[in-house]
C-alpha positions in Angstrom: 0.0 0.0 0.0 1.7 3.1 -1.3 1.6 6.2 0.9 0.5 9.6 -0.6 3.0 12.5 -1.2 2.5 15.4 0.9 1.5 17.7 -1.8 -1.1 15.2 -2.7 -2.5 14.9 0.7 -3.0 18.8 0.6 -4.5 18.8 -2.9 -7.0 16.5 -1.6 -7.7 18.6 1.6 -8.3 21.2 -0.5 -10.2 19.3 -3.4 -12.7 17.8 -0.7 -12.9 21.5 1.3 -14.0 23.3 -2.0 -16.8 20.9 -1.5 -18.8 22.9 1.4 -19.5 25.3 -0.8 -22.4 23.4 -2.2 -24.2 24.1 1.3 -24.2 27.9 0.6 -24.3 28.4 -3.2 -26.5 27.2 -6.1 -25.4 23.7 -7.6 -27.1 24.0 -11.1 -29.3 26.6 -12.6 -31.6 26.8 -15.3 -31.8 29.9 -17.5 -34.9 30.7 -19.9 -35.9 33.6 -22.6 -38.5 34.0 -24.6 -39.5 37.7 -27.0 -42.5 38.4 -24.0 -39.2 37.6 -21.1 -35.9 39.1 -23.0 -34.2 39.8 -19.6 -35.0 35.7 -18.4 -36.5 33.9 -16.1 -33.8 31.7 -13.7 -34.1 29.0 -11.5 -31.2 28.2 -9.1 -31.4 24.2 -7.5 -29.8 23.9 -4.2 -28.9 21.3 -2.3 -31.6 21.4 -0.3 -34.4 23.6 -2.3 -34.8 25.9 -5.5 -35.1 29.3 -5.9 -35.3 32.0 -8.4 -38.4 33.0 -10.9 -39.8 29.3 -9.7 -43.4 30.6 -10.0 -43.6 32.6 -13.1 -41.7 29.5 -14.5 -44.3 26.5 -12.8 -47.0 28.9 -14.2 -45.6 29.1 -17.4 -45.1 25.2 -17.8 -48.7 24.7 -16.7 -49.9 25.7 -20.1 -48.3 23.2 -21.4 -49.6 20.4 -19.1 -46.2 20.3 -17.1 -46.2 19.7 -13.3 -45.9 22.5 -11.1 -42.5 22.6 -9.4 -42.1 22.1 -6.2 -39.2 21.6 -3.9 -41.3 18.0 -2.4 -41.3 16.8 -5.9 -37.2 16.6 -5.6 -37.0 13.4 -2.5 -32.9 14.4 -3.4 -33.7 17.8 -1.4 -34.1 15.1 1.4 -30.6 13.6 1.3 -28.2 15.5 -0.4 -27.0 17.1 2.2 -25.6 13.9 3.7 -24.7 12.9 0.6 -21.7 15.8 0.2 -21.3 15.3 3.7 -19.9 12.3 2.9 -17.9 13.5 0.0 -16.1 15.8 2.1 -15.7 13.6 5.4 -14.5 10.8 3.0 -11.7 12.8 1.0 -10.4 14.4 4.4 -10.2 10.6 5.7 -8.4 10.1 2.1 -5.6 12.4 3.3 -5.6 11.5 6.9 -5.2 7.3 5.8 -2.2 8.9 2.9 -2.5 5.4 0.9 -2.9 5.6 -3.0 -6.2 3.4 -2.8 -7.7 5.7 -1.1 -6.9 8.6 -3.2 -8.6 5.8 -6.0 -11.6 5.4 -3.9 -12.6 9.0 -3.4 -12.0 9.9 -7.3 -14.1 7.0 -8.0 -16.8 7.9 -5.9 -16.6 11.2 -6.5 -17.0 10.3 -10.8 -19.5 7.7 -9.7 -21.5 10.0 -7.6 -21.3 13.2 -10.5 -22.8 10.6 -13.4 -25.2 9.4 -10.5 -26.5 13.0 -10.0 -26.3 13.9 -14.3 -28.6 10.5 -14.9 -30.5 11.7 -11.5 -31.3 14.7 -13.1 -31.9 13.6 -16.8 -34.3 11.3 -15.6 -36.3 14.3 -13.7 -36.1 16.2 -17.0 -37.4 13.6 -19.2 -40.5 12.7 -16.8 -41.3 16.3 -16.5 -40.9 17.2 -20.0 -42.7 14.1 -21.3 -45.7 13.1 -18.8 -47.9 16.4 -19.8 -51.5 16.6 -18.3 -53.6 15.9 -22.1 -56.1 18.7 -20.9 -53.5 21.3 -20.8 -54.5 24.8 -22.4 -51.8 24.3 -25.1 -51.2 21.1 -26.3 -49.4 20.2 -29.3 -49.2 16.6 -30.6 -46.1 15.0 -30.2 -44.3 17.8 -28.5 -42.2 16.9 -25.5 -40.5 19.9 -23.3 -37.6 18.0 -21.9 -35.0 20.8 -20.4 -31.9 19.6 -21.3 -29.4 18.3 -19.4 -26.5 20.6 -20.4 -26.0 22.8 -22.6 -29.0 25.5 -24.7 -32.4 23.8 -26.1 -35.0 25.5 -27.7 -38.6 24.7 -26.4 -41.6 26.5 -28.3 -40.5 30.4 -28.2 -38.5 29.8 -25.4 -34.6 28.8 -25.0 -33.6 27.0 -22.0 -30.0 27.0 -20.8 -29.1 24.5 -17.7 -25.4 23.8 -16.2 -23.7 24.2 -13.1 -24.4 27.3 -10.9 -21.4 28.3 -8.7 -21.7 25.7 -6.6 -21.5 23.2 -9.1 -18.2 25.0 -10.8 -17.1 24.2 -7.3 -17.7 20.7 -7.5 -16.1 20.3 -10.8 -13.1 22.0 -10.0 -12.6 19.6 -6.7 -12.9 17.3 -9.0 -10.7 18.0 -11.3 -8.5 18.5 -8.6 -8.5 15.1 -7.0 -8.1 13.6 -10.8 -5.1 15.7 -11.1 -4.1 14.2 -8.1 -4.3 10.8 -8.7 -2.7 11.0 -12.1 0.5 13.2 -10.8 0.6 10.0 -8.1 0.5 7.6 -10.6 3.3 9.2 -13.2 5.6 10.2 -10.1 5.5 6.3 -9.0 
């Protein structure tokens, strides 16, 4: 079992510290404009709850037979928080064990648990965007108003952005940072 160097063990300090952030800043936002909204409507999601223009945009969707959005229809709001929690506790325990498989374990849960979270999400989208009320005021055949995952889509006269909000750039960048790690570990062997 091959012990860490010490610049590794304070890269993954760090890495798993930029972590907290997520309990104080938005993980992911969603951005829309339409002609009647040029200056946007945004939704932030939390760890714990959403924020933003949530009514104007729940209203909006209702037209089109969408559910309205609520922070109970997200049972993630419920255990996130212990979720990062671990993240954090884990990577610290990482650098406090300073053996290589445990630099491996925490960049493997940490890519496991970002893909868990994208697929998490996707899923939300699609059921939202496809199981539409048929008695909606607007209802066009065929149309489905999936959000999409990441990146701009355009639904009816409005574009939709979604990706990380600050507290997600946060989370990528730990990332990154415990990847870095474990390849500079691996090619200084």
């Amino acid at each position: 079992m091959t012990p860490l160097k010490p610049i590794s063990r304070i890269l993954i300090v760090i890495g798993s510290l930029l972590m907290i952030s997520a309990y104080f800043v938005p993980l992911w936002q969603i951005l829309m404009w339409a002609p009647q909204y040029p200056e946007g409507l945004e939704m932030d999601i939390w760890i714990n709850t959403i924020s933003g223009d949530v009514k104007i945009i729940s209203a909006l969707n209702h037209y089109i037979g969408m559910k309205h959005i609520e922070v109970e229809m997200f049972p993630e709001f419920q255990y996130m928080i212990y979720i990062v929690g671990f993240l954090i506790g884990f990577g610290l325990l990482a650098a406090i064990i300073n053996k290589r498989f445990m630099l491996w374990s925490f960049t493997l849960l940490l890519i496991a648990t970002g893909l868990a979270a994208l697929v998490d999400f996707y899923l939300w989208g699609y059921d939202y965007g496809h199981n539409l009320d048929p008695t909606a005021a607007i209802s066009i055949p065929g149309m489905t108003y999936q959000p999409p995952l990441i990146g701009t889509k355009q639904l009816l006269n409005f574009t939709a952005f979604s990706g990380p909000g600050i507290g997600g750039w946060f989370f990528v960048v730990a990332a990154s940072i415990i990847i870095g790690t474990l390849v500079f570990e691996i090619k200084t062997n």
